[in-house]
N, C-alpha and C positions, 0 to 999 in steps of 0.2 A: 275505715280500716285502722290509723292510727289510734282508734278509739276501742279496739277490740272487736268491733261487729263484722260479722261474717258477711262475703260478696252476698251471698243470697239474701241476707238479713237485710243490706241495703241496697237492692233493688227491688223487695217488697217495699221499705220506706220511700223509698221516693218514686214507687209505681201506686199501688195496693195504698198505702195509706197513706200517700198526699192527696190522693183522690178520696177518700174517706174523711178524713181529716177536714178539706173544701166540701164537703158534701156534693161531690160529682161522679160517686163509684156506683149511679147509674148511668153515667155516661163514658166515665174512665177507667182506669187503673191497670187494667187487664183485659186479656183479645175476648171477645164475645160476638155473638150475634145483636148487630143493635148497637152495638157502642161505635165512638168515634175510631177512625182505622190509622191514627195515626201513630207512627211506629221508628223506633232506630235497630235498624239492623246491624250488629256490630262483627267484623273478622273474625276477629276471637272472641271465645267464650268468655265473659266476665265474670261468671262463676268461677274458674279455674284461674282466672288472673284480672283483679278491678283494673288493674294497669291498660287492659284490654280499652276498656272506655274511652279512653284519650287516643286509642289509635283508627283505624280509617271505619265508615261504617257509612251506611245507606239512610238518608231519610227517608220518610213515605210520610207527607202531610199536607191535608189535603187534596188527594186523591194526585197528588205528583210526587215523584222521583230525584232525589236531590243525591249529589253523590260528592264526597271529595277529594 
């Protein structure tokens, strides 16, 4: 953000093309059929506010529920 990049911009970077990047985006990066299911569900939208990120949100990894 401090860098000029758009929320959306970096959550493609550090979803979409860190799994690219590792050559794991047939297993990562993005929800699919077939890929790993592991996921952060966040309150708020991080599109509309990155600040979002740092506030409460749900893991799913490894087919368990982790909350805080």
């Amino acid at each position: 953000r401090e860098a000029g990049i758009s929320p959306a911009d970096t959550l493609q970077i550090a979803t979409w093309n860190g799994a690219q990047a590792l050559d794991l985006n047939d297993q990562l990066g993005h929800i699919a059929r077939g890929k790993k299911a592991d996921m952060i569900i966040f309150d708020t939208n991080p599109l509309d506010d990155v600040d979002g990120l740092m506030g409460k949100k749900i893991v799913i990894k490894g087919g368990k529920i982790y909350q805080d």
